[in-house]
Backbone as CSV, one residue per row, in Angstrom:
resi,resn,N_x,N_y,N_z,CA_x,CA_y,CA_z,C_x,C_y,C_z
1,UNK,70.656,19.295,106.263,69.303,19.127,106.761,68.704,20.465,107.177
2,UNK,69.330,21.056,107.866,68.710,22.449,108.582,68.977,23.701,106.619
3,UNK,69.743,23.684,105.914,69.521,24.489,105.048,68.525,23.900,104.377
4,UNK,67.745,22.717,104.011,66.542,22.227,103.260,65.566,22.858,104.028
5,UNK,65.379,22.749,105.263,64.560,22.835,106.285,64.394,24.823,106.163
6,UNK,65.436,25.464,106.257,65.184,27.024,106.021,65.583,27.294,104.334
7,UNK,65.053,26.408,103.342,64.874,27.211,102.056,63.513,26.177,101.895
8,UNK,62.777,25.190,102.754,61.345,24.788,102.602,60.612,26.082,103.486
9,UNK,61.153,26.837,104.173,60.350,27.822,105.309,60.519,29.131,104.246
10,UNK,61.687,29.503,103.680,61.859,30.434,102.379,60.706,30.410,101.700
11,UNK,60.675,29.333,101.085,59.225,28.915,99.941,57.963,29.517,100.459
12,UNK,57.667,28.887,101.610,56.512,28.883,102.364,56.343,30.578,102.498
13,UNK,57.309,31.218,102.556,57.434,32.700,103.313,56.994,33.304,101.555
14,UNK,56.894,32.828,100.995,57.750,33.441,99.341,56.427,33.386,98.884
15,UNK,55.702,31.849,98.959,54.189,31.595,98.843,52.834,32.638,99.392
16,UNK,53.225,32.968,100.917,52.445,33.978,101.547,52.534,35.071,100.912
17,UNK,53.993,35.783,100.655,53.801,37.016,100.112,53.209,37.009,98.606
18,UNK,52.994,36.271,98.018,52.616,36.158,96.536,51.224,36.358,96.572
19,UNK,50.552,35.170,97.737,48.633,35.698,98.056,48.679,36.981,98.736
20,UNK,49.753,37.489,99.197,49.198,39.047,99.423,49.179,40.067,98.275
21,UNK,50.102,39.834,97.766,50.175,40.488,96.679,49.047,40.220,95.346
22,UNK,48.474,38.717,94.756,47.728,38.487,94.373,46.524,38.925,94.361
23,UNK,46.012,39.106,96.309,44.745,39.593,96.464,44.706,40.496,97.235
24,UNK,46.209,41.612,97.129,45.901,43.054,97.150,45.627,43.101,98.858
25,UNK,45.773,42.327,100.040,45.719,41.776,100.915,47.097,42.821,101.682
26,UNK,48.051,43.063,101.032,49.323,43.802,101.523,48.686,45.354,102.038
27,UNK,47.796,45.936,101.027,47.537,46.919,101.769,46.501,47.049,103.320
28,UNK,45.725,46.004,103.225,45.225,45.972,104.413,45.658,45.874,105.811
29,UNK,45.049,46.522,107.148,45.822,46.152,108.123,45.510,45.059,108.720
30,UNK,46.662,44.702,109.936,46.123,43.063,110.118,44.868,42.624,110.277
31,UNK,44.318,43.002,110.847,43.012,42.472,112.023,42.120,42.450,110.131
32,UNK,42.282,43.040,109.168,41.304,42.966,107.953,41.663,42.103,107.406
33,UNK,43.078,42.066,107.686,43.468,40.849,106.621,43.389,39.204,106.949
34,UNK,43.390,39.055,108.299,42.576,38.107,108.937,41.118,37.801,109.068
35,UNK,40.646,38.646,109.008,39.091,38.638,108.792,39.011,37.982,107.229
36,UNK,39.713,38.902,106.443,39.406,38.247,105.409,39.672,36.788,104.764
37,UNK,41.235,36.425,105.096,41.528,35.076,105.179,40.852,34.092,106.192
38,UNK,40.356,34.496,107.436,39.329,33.442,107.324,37.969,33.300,106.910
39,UNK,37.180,34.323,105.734,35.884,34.131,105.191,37.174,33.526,104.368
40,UNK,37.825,33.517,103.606,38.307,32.902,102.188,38.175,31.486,102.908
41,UNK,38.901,31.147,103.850,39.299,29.783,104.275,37.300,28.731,104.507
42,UNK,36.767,29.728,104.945,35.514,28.944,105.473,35.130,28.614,103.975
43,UNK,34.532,29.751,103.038,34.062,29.116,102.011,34.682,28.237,101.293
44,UNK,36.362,28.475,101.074,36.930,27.275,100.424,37.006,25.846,100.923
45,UNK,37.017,26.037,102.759,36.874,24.199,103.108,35.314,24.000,103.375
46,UNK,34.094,24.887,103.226,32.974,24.689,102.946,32.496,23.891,101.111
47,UNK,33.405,24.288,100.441,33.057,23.947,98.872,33.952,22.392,98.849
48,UNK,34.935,22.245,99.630,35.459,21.096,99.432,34.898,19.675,100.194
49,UNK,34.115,20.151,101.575,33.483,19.526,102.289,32.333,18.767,101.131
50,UNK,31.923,20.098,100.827,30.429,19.811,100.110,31.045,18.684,98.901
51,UNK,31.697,18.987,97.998,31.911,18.146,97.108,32.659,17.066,97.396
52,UNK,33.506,16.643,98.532,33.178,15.523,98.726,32.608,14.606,99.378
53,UNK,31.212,15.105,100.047,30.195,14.572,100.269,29.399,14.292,99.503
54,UNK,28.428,15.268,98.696,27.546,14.613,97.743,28.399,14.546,96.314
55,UNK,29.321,14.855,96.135,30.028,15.379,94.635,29.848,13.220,94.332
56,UNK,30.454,12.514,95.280,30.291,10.939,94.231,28.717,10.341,94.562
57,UNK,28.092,11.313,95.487,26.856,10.431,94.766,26.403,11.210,93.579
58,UNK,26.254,12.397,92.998,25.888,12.505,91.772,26.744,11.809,90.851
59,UNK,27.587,11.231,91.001,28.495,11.006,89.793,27.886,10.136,89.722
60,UNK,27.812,8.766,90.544,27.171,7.639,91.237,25.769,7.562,90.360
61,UNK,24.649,8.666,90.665,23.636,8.381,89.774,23.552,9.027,88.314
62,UNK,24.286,9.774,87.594,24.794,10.362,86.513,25.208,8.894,85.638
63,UNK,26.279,8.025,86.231,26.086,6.686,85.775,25.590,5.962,85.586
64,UNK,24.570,5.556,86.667,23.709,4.781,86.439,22.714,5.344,85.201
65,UNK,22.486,6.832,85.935,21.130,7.165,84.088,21.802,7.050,83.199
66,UNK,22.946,7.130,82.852,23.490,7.044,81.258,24.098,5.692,80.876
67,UNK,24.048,4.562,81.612,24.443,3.512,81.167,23.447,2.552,81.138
């Protein structure tokens, strides 16, 4: 149980360093690299908010005009 538990925290650790490395994020110092992960975080749970709020009513009337 406890080795699942520290090779699921491995992953997780393995995952982080990959978005630093991805978005070049490693060279920055902390306080930037927090700044920046949370504009990433706002616009990404801002775009998910949005679409699933209005995202099924367009679908909603997209159906109705085409059927």
């Amino acid at each position: 149980m406890l080795e699942s538990v520290r090779r699921f925290f491995k992953f997780i650790h393995w995952l982080y360093l990959q978005y630093l490395l991805n978005t070049a994020l490693y060279m920055l110092e902390p306080w930037e690299r927090a700044l920046f992960s949370a504009f990433l975080f706002a616009i990404i749970s801002t775009a998910l908010y949005s679409a699933f709020v209005f995202l099924p009513h367009h679908v909603r009337s997209m159906i109705q005009f085409y059927s």
